[in-house]
C-alpha positions in Angstrom: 0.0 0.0 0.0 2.6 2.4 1.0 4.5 1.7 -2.2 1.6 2.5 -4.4 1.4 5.5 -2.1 5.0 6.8 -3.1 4.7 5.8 -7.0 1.5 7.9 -6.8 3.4 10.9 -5.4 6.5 10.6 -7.8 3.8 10.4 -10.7 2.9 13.5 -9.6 5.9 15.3 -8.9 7.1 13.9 -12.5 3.9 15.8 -14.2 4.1 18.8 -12.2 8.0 19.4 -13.5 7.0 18.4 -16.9 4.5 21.3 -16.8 6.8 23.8 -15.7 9.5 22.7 -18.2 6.8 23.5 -21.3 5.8 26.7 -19.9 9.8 28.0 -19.3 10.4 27.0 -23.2 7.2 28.7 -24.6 8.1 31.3 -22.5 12.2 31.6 -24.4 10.5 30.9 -28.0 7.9 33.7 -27.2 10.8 36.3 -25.8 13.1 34.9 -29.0 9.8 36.2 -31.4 9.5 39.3 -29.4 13.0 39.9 -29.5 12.9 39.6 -33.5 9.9 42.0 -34.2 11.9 44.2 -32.3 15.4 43.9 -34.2 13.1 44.2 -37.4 11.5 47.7 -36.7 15.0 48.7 -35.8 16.2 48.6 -38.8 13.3 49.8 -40.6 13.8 53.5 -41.7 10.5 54.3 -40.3 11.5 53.3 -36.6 8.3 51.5 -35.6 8.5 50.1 -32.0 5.8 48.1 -31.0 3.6 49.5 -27.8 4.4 52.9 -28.6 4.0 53.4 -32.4 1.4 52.6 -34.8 2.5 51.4 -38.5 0.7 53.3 -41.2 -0.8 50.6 -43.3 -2.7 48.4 -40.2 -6.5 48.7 -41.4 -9.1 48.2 -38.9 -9.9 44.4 -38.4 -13.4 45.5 -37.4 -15.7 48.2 -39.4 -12.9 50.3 -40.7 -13.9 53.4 -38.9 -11.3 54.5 -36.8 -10.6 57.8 -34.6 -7.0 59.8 -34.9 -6.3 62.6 -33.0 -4.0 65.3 -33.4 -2.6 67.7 -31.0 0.8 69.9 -31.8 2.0 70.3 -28.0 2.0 67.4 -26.7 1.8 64.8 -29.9 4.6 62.2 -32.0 3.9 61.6 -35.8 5.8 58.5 -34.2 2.6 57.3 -32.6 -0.3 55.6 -33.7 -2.7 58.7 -33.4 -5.9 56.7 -32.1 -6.3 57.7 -28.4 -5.4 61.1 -27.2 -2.5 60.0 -25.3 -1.0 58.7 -28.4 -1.6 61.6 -30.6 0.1 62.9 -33.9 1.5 66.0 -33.4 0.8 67.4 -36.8 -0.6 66.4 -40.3 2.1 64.5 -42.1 0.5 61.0 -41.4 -2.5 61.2 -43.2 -1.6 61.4 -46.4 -0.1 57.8 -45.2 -3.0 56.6 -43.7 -5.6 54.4 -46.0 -8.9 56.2 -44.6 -12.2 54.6 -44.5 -15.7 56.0 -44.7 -16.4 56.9 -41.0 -12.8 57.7 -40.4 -12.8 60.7 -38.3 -9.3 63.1 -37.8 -9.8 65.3 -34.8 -7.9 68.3 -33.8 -7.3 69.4 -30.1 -8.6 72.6 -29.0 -6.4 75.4 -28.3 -3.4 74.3 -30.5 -2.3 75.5 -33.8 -0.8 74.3 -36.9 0.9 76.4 -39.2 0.9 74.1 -42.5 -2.1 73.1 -44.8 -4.8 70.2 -44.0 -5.6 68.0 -47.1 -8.4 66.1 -46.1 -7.8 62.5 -47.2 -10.2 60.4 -49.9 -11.9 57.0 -48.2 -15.4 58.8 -47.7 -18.6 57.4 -49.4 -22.3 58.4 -49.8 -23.2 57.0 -46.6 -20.1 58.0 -44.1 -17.8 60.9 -45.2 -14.5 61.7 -43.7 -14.8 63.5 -40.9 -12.4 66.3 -39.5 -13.8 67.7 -36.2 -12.5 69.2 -32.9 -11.9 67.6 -29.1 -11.0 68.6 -26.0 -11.8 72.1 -24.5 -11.4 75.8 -25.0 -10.6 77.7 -28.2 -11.0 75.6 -31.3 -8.0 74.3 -33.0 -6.3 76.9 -35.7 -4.8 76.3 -38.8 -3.0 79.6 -39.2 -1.1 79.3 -42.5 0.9 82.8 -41.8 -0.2 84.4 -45.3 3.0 81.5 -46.4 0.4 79.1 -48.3 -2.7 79.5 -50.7 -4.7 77.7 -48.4 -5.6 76.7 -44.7 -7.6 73.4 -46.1 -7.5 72.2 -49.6 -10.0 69.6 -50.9 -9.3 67.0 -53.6 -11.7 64.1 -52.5 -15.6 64.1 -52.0 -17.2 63.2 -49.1 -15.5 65.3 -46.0 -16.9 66.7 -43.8 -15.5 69.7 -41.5 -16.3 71.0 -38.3 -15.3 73.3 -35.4 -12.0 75.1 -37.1 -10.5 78.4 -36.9 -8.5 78.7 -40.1 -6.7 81.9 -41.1 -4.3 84.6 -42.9 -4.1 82.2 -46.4 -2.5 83.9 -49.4 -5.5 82.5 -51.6 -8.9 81.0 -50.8 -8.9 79.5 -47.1 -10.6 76.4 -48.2 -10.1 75.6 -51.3 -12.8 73.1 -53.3 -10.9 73.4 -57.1 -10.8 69.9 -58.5 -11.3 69.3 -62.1 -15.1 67.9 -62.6 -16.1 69.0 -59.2 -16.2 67.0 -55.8 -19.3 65.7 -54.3 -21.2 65.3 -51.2 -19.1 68.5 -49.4 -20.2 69.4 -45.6 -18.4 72.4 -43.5 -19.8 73.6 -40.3 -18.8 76.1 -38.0 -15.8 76.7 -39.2 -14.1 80.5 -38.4 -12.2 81.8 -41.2 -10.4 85.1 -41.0 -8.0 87.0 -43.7 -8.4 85.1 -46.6 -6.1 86.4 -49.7 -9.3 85.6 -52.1 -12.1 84.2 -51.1 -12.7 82.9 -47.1 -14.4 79.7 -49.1 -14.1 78.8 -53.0 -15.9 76.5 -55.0 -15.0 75.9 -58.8 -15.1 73.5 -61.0 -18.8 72.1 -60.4 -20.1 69.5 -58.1 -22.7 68.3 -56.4 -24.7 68.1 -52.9 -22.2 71.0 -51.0 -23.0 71.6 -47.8 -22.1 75.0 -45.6 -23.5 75.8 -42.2 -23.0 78.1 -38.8 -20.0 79.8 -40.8 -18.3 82.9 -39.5 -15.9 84.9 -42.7 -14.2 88.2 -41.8 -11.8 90.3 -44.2 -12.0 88.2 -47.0 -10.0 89.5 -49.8 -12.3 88.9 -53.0 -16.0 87.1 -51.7 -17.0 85.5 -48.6 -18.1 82.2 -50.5 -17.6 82.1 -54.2 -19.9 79.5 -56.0 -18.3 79.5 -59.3 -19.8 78.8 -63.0 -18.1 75.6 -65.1 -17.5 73.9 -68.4 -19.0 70.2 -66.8 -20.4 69.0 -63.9 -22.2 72.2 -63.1 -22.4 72.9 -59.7 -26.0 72.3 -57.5 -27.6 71.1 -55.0 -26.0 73.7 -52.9 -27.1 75.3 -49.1 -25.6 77.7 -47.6 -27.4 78.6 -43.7 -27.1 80.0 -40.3 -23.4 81.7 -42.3 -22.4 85.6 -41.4 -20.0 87.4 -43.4 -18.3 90.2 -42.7 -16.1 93.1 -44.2 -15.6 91.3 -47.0 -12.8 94.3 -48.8 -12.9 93.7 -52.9 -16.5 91.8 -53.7 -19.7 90.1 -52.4 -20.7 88.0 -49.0 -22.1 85.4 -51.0 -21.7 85.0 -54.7 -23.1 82.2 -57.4 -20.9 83.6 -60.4 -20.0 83.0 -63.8 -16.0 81.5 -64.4 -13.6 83.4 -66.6 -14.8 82.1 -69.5 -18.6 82.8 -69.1 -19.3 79.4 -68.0 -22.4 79.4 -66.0 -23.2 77.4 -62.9 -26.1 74.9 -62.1 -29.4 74.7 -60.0 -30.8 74.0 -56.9 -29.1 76.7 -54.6 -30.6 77.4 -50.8 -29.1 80.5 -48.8 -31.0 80.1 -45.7 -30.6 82.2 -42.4 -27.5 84.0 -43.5 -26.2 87.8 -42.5 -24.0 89.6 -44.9 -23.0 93.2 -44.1 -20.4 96.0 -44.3 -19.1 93.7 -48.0 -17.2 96.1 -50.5 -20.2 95.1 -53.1 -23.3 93.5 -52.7 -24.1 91.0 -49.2 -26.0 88.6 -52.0 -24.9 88.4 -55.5 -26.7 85.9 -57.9 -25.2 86.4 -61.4 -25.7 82.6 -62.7 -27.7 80.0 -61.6 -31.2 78.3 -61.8 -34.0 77.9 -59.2 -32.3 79.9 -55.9 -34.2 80.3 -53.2 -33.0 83.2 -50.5 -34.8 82.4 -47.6 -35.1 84.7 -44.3 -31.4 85.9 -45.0 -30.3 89.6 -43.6 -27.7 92.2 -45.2 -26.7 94.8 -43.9 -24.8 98.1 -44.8 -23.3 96.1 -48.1 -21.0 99.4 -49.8 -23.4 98.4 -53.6 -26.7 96.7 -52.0 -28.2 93.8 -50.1 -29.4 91.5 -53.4 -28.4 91.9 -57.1 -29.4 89.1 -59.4 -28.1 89.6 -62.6 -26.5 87.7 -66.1 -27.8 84.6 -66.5 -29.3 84.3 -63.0 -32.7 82.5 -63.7 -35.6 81.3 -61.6 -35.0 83.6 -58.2 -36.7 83.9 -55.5 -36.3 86.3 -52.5 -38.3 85.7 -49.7 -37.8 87.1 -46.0 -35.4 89.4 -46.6 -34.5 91.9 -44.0 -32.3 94.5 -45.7 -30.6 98.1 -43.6 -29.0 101.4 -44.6 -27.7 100.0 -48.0 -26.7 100.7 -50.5 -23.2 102.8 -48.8 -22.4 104.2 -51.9 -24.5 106.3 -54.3 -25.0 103.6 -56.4 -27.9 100.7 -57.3 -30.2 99.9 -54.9 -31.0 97.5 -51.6 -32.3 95.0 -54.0 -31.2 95.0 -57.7 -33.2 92.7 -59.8 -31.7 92.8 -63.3 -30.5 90.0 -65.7 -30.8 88.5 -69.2 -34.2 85.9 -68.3 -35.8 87.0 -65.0 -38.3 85.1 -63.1 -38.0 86.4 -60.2 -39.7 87.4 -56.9 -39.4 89.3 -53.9 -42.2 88.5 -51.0 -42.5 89.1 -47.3 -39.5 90.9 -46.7 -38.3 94.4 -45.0 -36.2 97.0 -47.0 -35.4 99.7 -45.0 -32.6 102.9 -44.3 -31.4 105.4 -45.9 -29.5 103.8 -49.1 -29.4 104.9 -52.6 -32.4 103.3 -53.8 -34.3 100.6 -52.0 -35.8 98.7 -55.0 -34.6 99.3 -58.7 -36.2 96.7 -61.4 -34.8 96.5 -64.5 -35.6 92.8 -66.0 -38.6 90.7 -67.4 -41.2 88.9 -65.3 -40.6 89.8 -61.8 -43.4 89.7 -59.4 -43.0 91.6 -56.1 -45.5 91.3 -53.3 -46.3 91.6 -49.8 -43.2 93.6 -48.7 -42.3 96.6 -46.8 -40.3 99.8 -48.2 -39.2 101.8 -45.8 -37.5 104.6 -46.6 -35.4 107.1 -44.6 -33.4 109.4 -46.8 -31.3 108.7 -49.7 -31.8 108.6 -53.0 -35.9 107.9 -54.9 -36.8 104.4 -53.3 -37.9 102.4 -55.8 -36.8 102.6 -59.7 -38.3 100.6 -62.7 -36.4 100.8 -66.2 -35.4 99.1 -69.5 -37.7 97.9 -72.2 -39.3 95.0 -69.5 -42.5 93.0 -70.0 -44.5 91.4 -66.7 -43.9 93.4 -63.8 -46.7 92.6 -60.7 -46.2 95.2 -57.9 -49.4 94.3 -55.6 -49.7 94.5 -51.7 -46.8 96.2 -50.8 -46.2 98.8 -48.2 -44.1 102.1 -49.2 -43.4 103.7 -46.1 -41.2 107.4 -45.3 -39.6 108.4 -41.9 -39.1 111.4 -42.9 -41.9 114.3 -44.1 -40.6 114.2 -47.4 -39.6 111.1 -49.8 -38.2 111.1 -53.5 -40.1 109.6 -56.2 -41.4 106.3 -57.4 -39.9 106.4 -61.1 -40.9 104.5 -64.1 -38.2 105.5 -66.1 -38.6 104.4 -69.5 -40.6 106.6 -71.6 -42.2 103.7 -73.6 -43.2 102.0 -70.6 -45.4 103.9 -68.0 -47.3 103.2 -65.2 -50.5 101.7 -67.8 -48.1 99.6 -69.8 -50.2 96.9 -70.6 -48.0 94.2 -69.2 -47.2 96.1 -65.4 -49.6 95.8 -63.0 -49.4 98.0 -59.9 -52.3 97.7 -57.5 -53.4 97.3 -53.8 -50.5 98.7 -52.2 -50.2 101.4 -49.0 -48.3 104.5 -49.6 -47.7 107.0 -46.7 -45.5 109.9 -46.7 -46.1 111.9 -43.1 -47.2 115.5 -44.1 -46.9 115.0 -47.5 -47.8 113.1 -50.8 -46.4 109.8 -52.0 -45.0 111.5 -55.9 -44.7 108.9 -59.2 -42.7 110.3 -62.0 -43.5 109.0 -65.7 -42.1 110.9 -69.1 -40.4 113.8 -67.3 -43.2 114.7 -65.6 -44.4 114.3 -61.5 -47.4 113.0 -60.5 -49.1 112.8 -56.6 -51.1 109.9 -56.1 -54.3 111.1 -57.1 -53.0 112.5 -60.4 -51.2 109.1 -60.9 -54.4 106.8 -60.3 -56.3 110.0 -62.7 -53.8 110.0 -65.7 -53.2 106.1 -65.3 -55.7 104.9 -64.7 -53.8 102.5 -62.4 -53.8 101.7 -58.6 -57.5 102.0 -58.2 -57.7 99.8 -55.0 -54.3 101.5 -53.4 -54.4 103.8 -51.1 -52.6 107.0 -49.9 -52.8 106.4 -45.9 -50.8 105.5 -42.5 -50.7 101.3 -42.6 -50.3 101.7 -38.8 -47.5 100.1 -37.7 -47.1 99.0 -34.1 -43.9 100.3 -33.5 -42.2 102.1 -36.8 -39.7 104.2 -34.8 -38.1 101.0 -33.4 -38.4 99.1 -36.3 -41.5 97.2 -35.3 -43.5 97.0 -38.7 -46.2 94.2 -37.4 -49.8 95.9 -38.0 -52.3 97.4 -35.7 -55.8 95.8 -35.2 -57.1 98.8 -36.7 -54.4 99.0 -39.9 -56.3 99.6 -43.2 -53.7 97.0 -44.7 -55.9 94.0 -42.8 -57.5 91.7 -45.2 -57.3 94.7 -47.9 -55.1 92.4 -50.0 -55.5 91.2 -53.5 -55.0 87.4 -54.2 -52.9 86.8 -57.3 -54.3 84.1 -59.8 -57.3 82.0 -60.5 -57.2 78.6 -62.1 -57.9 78.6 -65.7 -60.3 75.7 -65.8 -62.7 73.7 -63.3 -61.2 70.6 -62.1 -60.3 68.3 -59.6 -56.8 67.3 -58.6 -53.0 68.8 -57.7 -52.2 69.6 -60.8 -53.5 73.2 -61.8 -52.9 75.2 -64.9 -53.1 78.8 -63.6 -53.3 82.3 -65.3 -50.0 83.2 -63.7 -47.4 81.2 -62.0 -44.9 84.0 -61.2 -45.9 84.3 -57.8 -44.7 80.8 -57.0 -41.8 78.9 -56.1 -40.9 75.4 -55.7 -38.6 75.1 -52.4 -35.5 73.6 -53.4 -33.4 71.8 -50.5 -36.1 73.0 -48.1 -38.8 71.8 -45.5 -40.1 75.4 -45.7 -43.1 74.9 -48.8 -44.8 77.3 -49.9 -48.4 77.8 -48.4 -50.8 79.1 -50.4 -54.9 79.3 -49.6 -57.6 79.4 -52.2 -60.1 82.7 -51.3 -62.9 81.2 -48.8 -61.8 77.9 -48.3 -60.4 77.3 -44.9 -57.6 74.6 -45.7 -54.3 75.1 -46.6 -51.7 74.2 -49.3 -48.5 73.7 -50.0 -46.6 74.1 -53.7 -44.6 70.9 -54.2 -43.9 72.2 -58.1 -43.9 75.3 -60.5 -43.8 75.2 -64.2 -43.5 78.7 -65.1 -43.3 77.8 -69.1 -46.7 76.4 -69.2 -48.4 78.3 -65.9 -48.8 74.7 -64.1 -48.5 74.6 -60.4 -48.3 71.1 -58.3 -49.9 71.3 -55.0 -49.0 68.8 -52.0 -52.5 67.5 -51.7 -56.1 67.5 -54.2 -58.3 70.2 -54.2 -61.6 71.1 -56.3 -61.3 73.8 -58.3 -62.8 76.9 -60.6 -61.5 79.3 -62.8 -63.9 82.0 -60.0 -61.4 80.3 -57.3 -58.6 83.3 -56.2 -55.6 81.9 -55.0 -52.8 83.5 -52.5 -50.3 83.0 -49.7 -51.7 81.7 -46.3 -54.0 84.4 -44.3 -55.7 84.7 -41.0 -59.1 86.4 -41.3 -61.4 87.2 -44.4 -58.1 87.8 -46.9 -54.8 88.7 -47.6 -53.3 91.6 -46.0 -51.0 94.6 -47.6 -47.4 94.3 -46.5 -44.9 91.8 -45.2 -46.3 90.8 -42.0 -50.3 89.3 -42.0 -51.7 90.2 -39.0 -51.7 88.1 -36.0 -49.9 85.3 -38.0 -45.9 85.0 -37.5 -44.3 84.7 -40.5 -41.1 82.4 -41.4 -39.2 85.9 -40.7 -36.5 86.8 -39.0 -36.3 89.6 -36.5 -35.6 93.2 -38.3 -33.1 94.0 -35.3 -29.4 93.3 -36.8 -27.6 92.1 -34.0 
């Protein structure tokens, strides 16, 4: 028995040593690997250790979306960038770096970089690049010292940018110039200060560019140049919730023609936007089809708020609040000019004391339910050229002072009866004094103007009674003549049932591009309202959201509140998608 006993035990002690034995060799053989991954990355030129650095062509075994951070102070281009305590210090690794879409590159607040970001390609449709911010306090700067064109220049689609300061570039801050255009473009509160040309500039085309919460001082030539092209015209474009200022040579925002005349595309949004103290106009449209400007402000632009012009086609202006601009003796607060037309101008405030506030000077324009207010300056609203299809209806033309300028139709052959110019149901009110219209050298008060003319027969010469005009307050009174004294602007052309509705005239409506904002129209006495999902201005067709049953006796307008439309910008007792007149 005791023999067993002591076999058992040396069994065991036999097994026991035999375990230890294996796990002291694995133990060498794994030291011996270990030893040789080391003595490899030693002699590689790049210097790779393991544990410390990261080698530039590992992929992600997972999803491919990674997270590399960046921070000059404290960061190694020596490490492998994915946490913050292993940061790159600058941006020399990611043009080694295979990106993947939902790669994001962030930068740590309160450092700066003096050299130029290139955003890297690896984004798709459904998850972009991302470059964004971390940490606390300032946000990161890219401060290129006015030693290189740009701060960021793109040459992939599908990035996305957000929460940079980038500065003092001899050229356009962020440059978007790639032959045929990128796609699929987002930048978002991004600070850009000193540009050498423009603070953001897009040639070339594209498609689907996004810019939002944007701040652009002392930009050189424009605060954002949308540029014309050969191919690939550029569209699909919003710009919101963006202020420029002080731009020095040009314009706040600008869709222009190239250098060769090439034009640019359609489907542009400027949404929310302030421009102000530019060298030319906050707004310039000069090419491009089917804009909408919606609730934007300017403010104190040197040349004017708004000038559409060229090739510009298809505009519409809608919530505008413009102040004390034109600066310089020259155009107007809104300049509506061009080669085509189609525009309009509704619900929006033009006020100060600039060279003109409205001057007209192109083919089918409609311009309705607005307030002029005008206080000094030059005569506030000019008309000119040989132009067919003007509609001037429920407007408000208001003077601070005792005395205003004239209303001038300036081309002989086309005075205030032309047969294609309609000018009806709007308030006029000049305290202590007479609104004056001047026609073929001659002036004309208001009476003398509806005599002669035979024109403006439901306007009226009176106060529109404005809660508050001396602090800008242009809401109306319950007693304001201008409630439900509107006049609605079409009437179907046949009887009918359906969203599909051939009209007498579609100029007074828009399709909203790139918007949730529709539209909303009401039909005279029906309590229900609509919203305009389509416009064919060619053949006078508009699309509604929803069926309706209709007349050619049925009158069709914006959205009211009582019996009918009201004269002016705001209908009573009904806030309007407007923004405040107050600039800020």
């Amino acid at each position: 028995m005791k023999s067993k006993y002591n076999f058992l035990v040396i069994f065991l002690l036999f097994v026991i040593c035999f375990l230890f034995a294996a796990i002291y060799f694995q133990s060498v053989n794994l030291n011996k690997g270990s030893s040789g991954i080391v003595n490899s990355n030693l002699g590689n030129t790049s210097g790779i250790q393991k544990d410390d650095h990261y080698p530039i062509n590992m992929k992600d075994k997972k999803d491919g979306r990674k997270i590399y951070y960046i921070d000059y102070t404290k960061g190694n281009n020596r490490a492998s960038g994915t946490s913050m305590e292993k940061a790159w210090k600058d941006f020399a690794n990611i043009k080694k770096l295979s990106f993947a879409g939902g790669n994001t590159i962030l930068l740590k607040r309160g450092e700066i970089w003096n050299q130029t970001l290139l955003p890297p390609p690896g984004g798709n449709d459904n998850e972009p690049i991302v470059i964004d911010a971390y940490g606390s306090g300032d946000l990161p700067v890219i401060d290129v010292q006015n030693k290189h064109s740009a701060a960021i220049r793109m040459y992939h689609s599908y990035i996305s940018i957000n929460n940079l300061r980038i500065q003092n570039s001899t050229s356009d801050c962020i440059a978007i110039s790639v032959d045929g255009g990128l796609n699929n473009i987002k930048l978002k509160k991004i600070e850009i200060l000193n540009a050498g040309n423009n603070g953001i500039g897009v040639s070339y085309g594209g498609k689907n560019l996004e810019i939002s919460g944007c701040y652009i001082e002392n930009a050189h030539n424009n605060g954002i140049y949308l540029g014309g092209s050969a191919e690939n015209k550029l569209g699909d474009v919003i710009v919101s919730g963006c202020r420029i200022n002080k731009v020095l040579s040009n314009d706040g925002i600008t869709i222009h023609e190239d250098g060769k005349g090439n034009t640019a595309g359609s489907n542009f949004l400027f949404k929310h936007n302030i421009a102000e103290m530019c060298s030319e106009q906050g707004f310039d449209i000069t090419t491009g089809e089917n804009v909408l400007l919606l609730n934007n402000i300017s403010n104190m632009n040197r040349q004017g708020g708004i000038v559409v012009g060229h090739s510009a086609q298809n505009i519409t202006i809608k919530g505008h609040i413009s102040t004390d601009e034109p600066t310089e003796q020259t155009s107007a607060a809104i300049n509506l000019m061009g080669q085509f037309g189609n525009i309009r101008l509704l619900n929006s405030i033009v006020k100060g004391n600039g060279h003109h506030l409205l001057s007209i000077g192109t083919n089918n324009v409609a311009v309705f339910n607005n307030n002029f207010i005008w206080n000094g300056g030059e005569e506030p609203i000019d008309i000119s050229g040989k132009i067919e299809n003007i509609y001037f209806v429920n407007n408000i033309i208001y003077a601070k002072q005792s005395q205003m300028r004239r209303i001038r139709f300036l081309e002989a052959s086309r005075p205030p009866d032309y047969q294609s110019f309609y000018f009806d149901y709007n308030l006029y009110h000049v305290p202590d004094n007479d609104v004056i219209f001047y026609s073929n050298n001659r002036n004309y008060n208001f009476k003398e103007h509806q005599k002669v003319f035979k024109v403006e027969m439901h306007s009226q010469n009176i106060n529109p009674a404005f809660t508050n005009p001396l602090q800008d307050e242009y809401q109306l009174k319950k007693n304001s003549p201008a409630i439900d004294k509107g006049c609605f602007y079409t009437n179907p052309i046949s009887q009918g049932v359906g969203n599909k509705l051939a009209v007498k005239n579609a100029l007074f409506f828009y399709k909203n591009f790139l918007s949730d904002d529709d539209q909303c129209i009401m039909f005279k006495g029906i309590d229900r309202t609509y919203n305009i999902a389509d416009v064919n201005y060619e053949n006078n067709m508009i699309f509604l959201n929803k069926d309706i049953q209709f007349a050619p006796t049925d009158e069709i307008g914006l959205c009211y509140t009582q019996a009918a439309l009201d004269i002016g910008a705001y209908e009573y007792e009904h806030i309007l998608p407007i923004r405040s007149e107050k600039i800020k």
